[in-house]
N, CA, C and O atoms as a GROMACS GRO file, in nm:
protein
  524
    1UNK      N    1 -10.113  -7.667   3.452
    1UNK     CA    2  -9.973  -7.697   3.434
    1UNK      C    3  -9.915  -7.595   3.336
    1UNK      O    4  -9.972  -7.553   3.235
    2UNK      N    5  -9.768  -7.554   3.390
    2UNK     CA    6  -9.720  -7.439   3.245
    2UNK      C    7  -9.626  -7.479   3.242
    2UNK      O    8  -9.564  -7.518   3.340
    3UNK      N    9  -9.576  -7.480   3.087
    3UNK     CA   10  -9.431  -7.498   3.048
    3UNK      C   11  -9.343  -7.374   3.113
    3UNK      O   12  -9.346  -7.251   3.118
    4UNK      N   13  -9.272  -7.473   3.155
    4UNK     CA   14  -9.161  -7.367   3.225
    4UNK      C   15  -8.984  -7.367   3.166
    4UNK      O   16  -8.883  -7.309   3.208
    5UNK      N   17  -9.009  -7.458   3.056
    5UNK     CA   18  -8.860  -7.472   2.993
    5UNK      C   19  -8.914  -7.618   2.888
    5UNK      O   20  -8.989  -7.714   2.907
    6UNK      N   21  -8.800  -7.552   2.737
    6UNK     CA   22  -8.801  -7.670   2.650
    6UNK      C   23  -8.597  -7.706   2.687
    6UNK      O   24  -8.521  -7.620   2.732
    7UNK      N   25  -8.564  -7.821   2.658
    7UNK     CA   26  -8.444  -7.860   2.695
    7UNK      C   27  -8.402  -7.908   2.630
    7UNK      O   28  -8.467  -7.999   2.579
    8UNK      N   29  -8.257  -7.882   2.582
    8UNK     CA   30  -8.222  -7.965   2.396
    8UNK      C   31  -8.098  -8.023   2.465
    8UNK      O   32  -8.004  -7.956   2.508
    9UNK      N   33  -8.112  -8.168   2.472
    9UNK     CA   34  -7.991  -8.243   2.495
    9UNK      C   35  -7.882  -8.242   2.381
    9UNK      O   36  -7.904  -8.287   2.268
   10UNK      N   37  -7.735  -8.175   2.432
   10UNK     CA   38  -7.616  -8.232   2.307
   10UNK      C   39  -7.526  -8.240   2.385
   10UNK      O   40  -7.527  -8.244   2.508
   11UNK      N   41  -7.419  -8.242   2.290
   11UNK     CA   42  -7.336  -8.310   2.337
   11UNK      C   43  -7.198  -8.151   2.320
   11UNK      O   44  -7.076  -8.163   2.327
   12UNK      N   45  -7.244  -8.075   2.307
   12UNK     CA   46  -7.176  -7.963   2.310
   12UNK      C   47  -7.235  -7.836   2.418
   12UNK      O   48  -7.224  -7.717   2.389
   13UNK      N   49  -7.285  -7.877   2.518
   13UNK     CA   50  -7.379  -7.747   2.647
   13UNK      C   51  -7.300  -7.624   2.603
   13UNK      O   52  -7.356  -7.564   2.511
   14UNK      N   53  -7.219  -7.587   2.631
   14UNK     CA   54  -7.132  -7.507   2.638
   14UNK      C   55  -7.122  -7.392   2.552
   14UNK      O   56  -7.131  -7.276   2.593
   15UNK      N   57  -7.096  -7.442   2.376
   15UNK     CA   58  -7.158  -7.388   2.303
   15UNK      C   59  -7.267  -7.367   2.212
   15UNK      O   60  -7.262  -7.278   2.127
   16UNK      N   61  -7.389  -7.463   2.228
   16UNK     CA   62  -7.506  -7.375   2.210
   16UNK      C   63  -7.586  -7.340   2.320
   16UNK      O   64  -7.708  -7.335   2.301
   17UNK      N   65  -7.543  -7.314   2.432
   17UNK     CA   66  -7.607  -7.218   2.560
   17UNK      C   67  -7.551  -7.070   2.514
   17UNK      O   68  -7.614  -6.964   2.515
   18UNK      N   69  -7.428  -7.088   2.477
   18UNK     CA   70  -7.347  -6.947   2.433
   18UNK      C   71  -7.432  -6.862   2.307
   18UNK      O   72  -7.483  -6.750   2.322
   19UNK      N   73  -7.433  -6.938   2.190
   19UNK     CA   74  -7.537  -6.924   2.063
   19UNK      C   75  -7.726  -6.855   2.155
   19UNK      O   76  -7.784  -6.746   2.150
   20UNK      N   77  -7.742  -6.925   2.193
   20UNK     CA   78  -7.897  -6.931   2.228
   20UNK      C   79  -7.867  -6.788   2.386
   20UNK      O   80  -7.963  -6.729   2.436
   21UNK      N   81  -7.780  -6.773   2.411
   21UNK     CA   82  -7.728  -6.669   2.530
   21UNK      C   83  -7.722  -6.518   2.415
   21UNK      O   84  -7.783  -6.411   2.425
   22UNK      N   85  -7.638  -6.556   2.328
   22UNK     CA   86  -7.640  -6.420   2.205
   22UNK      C   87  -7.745  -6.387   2.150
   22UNK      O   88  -7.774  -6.268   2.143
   23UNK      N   89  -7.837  -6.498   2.091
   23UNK     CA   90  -7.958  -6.467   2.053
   23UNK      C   91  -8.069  -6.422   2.106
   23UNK      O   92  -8.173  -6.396   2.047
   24UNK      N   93  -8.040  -6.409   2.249
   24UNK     CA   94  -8.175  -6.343   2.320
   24UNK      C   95  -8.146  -6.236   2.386
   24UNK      O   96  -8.233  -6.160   2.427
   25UNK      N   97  -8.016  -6.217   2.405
   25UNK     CA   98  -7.915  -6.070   2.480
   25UNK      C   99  -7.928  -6.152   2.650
   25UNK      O  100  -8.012  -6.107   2.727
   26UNK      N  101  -7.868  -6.234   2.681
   26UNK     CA  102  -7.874  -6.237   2.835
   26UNK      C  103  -7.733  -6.305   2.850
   26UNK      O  104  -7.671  -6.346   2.752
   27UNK      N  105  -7.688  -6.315   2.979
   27UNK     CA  106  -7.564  -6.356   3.045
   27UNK      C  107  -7.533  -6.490   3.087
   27UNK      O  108  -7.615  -6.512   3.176
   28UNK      N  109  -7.466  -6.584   3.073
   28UNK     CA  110  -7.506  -6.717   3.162
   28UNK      C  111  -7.421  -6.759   3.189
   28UNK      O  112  -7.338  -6.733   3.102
   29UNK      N  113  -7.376  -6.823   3.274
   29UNK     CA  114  -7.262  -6.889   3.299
   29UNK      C  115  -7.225  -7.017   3.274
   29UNK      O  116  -7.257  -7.102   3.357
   30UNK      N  117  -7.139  -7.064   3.138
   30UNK     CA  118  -7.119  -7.162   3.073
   30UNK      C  119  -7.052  -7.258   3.188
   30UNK      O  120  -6.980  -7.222   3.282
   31UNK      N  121  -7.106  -7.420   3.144
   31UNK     CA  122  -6.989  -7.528   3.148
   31UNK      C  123  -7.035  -7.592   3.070
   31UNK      O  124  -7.101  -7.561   2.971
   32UNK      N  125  -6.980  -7.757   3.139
   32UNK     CA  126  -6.998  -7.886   2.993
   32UNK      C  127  -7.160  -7.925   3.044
   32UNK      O  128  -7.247  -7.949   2.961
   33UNK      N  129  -7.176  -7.926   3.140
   33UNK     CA  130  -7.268  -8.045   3.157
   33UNK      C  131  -7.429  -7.979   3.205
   33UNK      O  132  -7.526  -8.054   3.192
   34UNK      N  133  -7.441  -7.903   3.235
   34UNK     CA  134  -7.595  -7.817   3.199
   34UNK      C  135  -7.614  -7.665   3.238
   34UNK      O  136  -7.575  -7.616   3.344
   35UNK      N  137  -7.693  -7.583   3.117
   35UNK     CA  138  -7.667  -7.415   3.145
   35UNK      C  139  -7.869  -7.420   3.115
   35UNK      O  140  -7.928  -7.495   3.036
   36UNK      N  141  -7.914  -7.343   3.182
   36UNK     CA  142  -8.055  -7.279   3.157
   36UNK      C  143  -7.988  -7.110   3.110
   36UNK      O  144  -7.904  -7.034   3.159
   37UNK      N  145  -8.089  -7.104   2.978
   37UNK     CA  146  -8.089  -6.960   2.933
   37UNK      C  147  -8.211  -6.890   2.972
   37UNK      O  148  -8.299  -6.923   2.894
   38UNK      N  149  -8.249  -6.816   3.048
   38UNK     CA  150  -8.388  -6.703   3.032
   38UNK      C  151  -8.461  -6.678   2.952
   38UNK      O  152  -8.389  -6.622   2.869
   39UNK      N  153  -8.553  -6.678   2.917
   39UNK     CA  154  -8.606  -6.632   2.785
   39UNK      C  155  -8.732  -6.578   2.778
   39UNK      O  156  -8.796  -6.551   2.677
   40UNK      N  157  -8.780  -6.556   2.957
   40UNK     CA  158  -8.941  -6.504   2.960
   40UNK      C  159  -8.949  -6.581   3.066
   40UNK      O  160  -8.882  -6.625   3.159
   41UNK      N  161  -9.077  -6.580   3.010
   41UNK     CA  162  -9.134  -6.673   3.119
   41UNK      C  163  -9.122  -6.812   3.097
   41UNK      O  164  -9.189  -6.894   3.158
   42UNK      N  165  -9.016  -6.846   2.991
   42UNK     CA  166  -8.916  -6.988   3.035
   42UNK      C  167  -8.793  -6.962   3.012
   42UNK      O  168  -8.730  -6.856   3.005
   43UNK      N  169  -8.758  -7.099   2.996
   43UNK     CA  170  -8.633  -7.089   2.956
   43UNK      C  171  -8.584  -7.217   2.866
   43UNK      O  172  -8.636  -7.328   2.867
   44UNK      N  173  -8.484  -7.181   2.796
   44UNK     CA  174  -8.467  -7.301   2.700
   44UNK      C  175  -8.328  -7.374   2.790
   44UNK      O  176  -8.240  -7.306   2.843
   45UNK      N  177  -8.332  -7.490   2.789
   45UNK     CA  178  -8.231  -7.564   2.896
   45UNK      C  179  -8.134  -7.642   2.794
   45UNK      O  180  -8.168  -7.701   2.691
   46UNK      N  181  -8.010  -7.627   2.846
   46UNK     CA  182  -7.916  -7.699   2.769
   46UNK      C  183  -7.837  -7.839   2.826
   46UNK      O  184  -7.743  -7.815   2.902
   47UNK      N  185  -7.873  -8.028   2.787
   47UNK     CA  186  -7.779  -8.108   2.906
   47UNK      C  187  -7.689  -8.160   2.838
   47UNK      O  188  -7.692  -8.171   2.715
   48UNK      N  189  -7.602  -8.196   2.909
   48UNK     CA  190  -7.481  -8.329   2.782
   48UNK      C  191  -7.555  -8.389   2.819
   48UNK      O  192  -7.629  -8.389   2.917
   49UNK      N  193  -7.527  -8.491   2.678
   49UNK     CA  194  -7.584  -8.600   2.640
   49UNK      C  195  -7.506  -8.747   2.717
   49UNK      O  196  -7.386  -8.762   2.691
   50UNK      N  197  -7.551  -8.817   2.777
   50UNK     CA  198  -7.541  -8.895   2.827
   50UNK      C  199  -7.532  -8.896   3.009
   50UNK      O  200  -7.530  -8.986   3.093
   51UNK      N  201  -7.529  -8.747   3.012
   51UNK     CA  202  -7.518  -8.665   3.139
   51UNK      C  203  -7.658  -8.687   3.208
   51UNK      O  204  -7.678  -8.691   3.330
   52UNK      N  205  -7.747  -8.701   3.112
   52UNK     CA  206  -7.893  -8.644   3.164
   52UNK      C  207  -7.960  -8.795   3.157
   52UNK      O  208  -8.061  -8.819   3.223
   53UNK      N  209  -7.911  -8.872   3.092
   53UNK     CA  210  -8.054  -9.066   3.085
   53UNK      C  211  -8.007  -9.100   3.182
   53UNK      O  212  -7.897  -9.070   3.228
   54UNK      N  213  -8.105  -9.181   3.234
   54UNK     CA  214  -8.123  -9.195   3.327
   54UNK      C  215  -8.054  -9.358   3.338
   54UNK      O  216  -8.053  -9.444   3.250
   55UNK      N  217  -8.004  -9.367   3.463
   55UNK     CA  218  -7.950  -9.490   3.435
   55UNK      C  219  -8.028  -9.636   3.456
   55UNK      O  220  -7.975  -9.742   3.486
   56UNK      N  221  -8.130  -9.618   3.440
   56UNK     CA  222  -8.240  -9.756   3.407
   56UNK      C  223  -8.207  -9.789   3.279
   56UNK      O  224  -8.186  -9.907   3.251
   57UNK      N  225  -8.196  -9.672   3.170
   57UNK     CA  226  -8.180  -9.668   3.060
   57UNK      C  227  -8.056  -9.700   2.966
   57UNK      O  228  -8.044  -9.757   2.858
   58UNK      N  229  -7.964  -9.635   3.061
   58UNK     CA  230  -7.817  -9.725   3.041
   58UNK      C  231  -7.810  -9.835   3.053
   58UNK      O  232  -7.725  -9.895   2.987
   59UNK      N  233  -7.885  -9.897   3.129
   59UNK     CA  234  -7.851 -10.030   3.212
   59UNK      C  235  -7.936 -10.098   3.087
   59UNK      O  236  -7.866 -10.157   3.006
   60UNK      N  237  -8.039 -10.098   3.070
   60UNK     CA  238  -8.130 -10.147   3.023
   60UNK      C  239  -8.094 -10.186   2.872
   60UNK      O  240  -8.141 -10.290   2.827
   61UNK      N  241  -8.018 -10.111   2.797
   61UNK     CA  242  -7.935 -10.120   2.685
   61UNK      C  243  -7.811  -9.975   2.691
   61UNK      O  244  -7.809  -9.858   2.728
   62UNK      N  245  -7.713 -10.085   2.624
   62UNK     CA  246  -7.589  -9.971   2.542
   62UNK      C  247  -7.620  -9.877   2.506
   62UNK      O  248  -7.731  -9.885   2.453
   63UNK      N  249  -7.575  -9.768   2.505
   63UNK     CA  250  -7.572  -9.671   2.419
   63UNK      C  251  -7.552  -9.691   2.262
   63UNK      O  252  -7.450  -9.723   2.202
   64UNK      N  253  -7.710  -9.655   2.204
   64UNK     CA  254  -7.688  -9.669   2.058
   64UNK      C  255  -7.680  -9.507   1.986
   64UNK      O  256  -7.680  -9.400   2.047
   65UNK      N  257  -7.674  -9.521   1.884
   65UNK     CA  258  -7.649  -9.384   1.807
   65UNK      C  259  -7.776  -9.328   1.841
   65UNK      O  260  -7.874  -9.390   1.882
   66UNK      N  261  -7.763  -9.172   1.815
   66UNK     CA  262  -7.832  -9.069   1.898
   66UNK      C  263  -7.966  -9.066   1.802
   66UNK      O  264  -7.971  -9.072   1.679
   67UNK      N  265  -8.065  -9.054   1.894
   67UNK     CA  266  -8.205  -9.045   1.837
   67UNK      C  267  -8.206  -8.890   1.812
   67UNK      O  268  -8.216  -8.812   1.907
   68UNK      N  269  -8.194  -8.841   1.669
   68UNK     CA  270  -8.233  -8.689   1.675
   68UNK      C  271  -8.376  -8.658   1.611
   68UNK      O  272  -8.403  -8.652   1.491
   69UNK      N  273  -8.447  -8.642   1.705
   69UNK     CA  274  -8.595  -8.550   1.701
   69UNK      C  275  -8.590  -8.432   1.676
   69UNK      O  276  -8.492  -8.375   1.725
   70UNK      N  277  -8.664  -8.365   1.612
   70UNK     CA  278  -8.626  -8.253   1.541
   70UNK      C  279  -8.754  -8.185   1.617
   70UNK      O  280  -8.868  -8.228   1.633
   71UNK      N  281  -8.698  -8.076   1.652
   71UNK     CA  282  -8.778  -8.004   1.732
   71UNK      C  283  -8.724  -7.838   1.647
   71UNK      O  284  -8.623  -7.810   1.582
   72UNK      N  285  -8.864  -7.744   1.696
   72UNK     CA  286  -8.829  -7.600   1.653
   72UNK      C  287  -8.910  -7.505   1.780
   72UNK      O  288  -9.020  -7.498   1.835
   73UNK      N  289  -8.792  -7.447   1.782
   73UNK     CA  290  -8.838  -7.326   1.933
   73UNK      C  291  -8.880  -7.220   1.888
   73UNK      O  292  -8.837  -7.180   1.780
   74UNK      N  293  -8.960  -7.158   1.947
   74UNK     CA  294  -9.036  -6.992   1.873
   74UNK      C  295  -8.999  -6.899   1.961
   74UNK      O  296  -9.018  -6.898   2.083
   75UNK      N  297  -8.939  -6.811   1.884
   75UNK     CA  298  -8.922  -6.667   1.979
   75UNK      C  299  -9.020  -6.575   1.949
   75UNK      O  300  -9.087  -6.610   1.851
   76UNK      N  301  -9.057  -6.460   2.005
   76UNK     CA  302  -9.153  -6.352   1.967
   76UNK      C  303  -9.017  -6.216   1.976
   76UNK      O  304  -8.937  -6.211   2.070
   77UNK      N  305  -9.016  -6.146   1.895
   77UNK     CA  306  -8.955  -5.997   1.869
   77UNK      C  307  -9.058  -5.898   1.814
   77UNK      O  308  -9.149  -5.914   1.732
   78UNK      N  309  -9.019  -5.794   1.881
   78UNK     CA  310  -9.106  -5.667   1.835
   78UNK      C  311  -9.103  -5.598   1.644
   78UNK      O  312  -9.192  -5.540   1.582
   79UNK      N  313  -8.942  -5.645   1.593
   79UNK     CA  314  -8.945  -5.614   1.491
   79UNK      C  315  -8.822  -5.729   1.422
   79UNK      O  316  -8.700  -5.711   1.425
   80UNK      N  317  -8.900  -5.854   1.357
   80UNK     CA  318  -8.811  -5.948   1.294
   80UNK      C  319  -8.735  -5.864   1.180
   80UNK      O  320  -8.616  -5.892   1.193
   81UNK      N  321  -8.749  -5.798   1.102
   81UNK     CA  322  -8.658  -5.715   1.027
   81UNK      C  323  -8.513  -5.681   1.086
   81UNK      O  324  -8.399  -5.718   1.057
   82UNK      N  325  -8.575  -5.583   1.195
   82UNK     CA  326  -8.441  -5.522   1.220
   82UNK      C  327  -8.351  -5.619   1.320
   82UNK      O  328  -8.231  -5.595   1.324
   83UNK      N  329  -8.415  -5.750   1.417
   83UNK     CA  330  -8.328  -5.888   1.430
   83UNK      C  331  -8.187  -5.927   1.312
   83UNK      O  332  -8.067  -5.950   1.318
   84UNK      N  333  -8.301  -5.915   1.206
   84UNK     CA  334  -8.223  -5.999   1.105
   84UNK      C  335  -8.111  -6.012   1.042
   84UNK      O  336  -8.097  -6.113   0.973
   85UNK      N  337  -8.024  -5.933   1.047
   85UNK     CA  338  -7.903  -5.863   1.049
   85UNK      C  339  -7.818  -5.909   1.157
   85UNK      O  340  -7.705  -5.955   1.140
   86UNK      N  341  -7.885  -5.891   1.285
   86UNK     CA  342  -7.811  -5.933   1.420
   86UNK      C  343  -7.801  -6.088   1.393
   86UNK      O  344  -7.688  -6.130   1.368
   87UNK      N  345  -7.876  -6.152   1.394
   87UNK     CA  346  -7.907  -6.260   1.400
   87UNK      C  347  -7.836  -6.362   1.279
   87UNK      O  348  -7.854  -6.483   1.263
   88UNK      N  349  -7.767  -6.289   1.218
   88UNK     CA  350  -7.726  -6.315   1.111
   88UNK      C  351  -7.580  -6.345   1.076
   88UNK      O  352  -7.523  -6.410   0.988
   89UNK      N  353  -7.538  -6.255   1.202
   89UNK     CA  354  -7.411  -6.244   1.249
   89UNK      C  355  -7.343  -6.322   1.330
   89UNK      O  356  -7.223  -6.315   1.358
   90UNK      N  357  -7.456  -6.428   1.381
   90UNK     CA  358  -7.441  -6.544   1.478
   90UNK      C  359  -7.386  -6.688   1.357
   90UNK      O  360  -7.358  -6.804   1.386
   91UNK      N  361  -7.386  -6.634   1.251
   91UNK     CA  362  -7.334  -6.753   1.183
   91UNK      C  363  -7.465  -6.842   1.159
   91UNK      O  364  -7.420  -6.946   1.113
   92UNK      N  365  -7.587  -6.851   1.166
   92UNK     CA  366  -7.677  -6.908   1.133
   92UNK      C  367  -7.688  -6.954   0.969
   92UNK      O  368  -7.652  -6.896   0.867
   93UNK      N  369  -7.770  -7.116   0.998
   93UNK     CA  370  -7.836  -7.150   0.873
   93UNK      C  371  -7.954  -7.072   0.852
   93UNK      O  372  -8.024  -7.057   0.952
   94UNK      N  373  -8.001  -7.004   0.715
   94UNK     CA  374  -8.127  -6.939   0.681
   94UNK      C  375  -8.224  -7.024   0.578
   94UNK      O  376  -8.214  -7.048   0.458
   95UNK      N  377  -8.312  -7.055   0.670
   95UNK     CA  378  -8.422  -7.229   0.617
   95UNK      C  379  -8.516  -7.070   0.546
   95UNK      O  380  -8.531  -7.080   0.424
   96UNK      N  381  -8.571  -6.947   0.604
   96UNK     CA  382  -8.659  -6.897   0.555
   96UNK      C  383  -8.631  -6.745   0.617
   96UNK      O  384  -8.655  -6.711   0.732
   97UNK      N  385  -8.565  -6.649   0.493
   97UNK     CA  386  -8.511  -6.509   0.543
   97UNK      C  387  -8.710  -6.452   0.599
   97UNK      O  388  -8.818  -6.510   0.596
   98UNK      N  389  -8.649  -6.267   0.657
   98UNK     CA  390  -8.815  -6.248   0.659
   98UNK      C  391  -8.881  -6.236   0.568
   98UNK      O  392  -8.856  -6.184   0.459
   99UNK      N  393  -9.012  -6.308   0.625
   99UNK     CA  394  -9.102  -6.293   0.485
   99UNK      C  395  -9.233  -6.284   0.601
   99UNK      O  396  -9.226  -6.326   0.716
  100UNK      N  397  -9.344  -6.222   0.544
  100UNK     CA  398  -9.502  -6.184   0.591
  100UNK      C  399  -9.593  -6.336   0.554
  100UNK      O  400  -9.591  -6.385   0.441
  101UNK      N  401  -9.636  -6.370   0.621
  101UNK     CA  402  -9.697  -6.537   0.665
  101UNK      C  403  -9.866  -6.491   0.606
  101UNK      O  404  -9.913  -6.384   0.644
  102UNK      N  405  -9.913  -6.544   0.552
  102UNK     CA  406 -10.094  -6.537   0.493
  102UNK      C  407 -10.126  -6.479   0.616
  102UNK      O  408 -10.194  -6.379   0.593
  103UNK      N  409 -10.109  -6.496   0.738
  103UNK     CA  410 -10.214  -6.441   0.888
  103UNK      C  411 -10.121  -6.348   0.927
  103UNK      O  412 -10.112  -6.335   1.049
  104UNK      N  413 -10.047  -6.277   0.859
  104UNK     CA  414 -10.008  -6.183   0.894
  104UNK      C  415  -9.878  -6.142   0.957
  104UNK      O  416  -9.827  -6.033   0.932
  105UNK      N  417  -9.814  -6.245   1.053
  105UNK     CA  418  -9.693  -6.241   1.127
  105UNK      C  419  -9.587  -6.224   1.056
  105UNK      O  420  -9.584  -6.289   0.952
  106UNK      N  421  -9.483  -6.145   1.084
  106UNK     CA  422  -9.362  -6.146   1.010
  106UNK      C  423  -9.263  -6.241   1.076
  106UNK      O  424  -9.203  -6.208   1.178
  107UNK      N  425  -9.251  -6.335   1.030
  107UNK     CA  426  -9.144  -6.461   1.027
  107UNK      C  427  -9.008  -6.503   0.973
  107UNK      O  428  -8.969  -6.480   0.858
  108UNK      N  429  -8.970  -6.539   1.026
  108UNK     CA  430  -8.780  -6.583   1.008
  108UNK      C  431  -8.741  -6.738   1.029
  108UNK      O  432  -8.784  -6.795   1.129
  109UNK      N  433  -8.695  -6.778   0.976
  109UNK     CA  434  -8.660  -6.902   1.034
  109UNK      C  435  -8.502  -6.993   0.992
  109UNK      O  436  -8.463  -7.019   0.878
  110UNK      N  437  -8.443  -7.024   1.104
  110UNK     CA  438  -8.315  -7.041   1.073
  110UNK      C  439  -8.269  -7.203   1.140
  110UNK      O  440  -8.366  -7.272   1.172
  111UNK      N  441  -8.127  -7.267   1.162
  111UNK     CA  442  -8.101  -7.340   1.232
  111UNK      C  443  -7.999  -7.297   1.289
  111UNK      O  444  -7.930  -7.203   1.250
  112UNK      N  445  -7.976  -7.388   1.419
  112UNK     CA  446  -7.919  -7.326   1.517
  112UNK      C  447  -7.798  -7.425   1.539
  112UNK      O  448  -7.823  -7.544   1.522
  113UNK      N  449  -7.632  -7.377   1.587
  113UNK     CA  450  -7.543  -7.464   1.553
  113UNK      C  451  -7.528  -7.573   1.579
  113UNK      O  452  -7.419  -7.626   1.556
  114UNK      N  453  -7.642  -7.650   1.642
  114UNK     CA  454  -7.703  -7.791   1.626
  114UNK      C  455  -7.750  -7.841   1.515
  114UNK      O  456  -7.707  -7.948   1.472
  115UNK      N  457  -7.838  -7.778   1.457
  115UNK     CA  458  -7.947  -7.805   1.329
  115UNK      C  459  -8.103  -7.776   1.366
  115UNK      O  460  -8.212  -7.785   1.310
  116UNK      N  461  -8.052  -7.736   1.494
  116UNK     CA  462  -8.278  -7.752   1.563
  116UNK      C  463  -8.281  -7.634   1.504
  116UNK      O  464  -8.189  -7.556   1.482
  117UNK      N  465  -8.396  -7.627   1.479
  117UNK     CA  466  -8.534  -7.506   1.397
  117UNK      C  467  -8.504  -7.393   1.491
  117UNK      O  468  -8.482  -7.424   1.608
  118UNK      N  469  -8.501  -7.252   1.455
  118UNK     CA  470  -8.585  -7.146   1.574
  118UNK      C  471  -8.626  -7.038   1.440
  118UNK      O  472  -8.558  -6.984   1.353
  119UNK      N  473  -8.765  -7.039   1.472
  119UNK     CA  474  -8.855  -6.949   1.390
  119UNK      C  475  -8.904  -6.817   1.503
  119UNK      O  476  -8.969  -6.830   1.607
  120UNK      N  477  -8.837  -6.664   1.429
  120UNK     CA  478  -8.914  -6.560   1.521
  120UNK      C  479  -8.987  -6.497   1.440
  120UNK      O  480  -8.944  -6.478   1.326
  121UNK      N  481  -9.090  -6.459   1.470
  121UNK     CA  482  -9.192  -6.400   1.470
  121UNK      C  483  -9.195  -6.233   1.516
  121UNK      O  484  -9.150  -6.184   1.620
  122UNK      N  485  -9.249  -6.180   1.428
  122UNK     CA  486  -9.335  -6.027   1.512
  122UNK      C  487  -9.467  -6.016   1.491
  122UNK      O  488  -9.503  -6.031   1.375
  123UNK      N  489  -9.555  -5.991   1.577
  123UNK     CA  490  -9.710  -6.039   1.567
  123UNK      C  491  -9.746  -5.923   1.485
  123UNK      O  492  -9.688  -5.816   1.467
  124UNK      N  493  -9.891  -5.985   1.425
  124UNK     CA  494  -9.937  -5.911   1.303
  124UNK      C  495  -9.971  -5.783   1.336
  124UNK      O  496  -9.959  -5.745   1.452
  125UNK      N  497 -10.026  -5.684   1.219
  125UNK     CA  498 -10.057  -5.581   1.298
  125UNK      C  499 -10.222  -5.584   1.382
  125UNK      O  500 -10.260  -5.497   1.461
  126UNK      N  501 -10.286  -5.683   1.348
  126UNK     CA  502 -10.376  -5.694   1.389
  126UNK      C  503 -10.393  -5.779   1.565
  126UNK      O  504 -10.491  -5.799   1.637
  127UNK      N  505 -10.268  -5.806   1.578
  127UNK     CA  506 -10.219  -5.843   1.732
  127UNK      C  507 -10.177  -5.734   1.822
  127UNK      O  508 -10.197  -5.724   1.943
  128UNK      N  509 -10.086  -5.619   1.706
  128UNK     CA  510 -10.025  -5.511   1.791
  128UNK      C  511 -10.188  -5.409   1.852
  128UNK      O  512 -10.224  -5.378   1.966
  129UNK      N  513 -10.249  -5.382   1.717
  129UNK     CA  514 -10.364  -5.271   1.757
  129UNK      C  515 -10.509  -5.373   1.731
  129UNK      O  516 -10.570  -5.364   1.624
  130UNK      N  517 -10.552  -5.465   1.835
  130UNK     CA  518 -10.644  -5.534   1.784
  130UNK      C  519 -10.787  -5.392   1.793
  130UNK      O  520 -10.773  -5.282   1.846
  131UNK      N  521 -10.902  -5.440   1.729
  131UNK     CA  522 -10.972  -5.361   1.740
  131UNK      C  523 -11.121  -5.414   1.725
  131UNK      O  524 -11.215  -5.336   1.735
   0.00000   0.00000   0.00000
């Protein structure tokens, strides 16, 4: 089995498909109610919220206030440094500017105009030239 997409239900599709569309350089074609972004060999999926339960679940009870699970998505970049600047420009929260991780990876980590986590990475040098 392979993951083929993580999917962040809100209640705004529109604009964080746009956010998460800037942050990876690709094109998509916005509306309200669900956008998939590219991102490799997945993709991160965007639904409205109430768009996507299923209606056993409606039925089954009201709509109560929103369960937020806190989830964090990982990107890989060739050079988190020179991201960081770009990425910066997106209006982001900065939970952790770059900094070099004990195993080596150079790491970033921010929130996204939701509040979900996205930590990028550039693999160590011992990933780039293993030996």
């Amino acid at each position: 089995m392979d993951l083929v997409q993580s999917r962040i239900v809100t209640d705004d599709v529109a604009r964080l498909a746009a956010f998460y569309a800037s942050l990876v350089r690709v094109s998509v074609v916005l509306n309200d109610y669900y956008v998939e972004v590219p991102t490799g060999a997945a993709s991160v999926g965007f639904s409205r919220r109430r768009f996507t339960e299923y209606r056993e679940d409606r039925a089954a009870r009201p709509y109560s206030p929103r369960h937020q699970a806190e989830i964090m998505l990982d990107f890989r970049a060739d050079d988190v440094d020179a991201e960081y600047q770009r990425i910066s420009r997106l209006g982001v929260t900065w939970v952790m500017p770059p900094a070099t991780q004990p195993w080596g990876r150079r790491t970033m980590i921010f929130r996204d105009p939701a509040g979900n986590l996205v930590s990028v990475s550039s693999p160590a040098d011992s990933e780039r030239n293993p030996t």
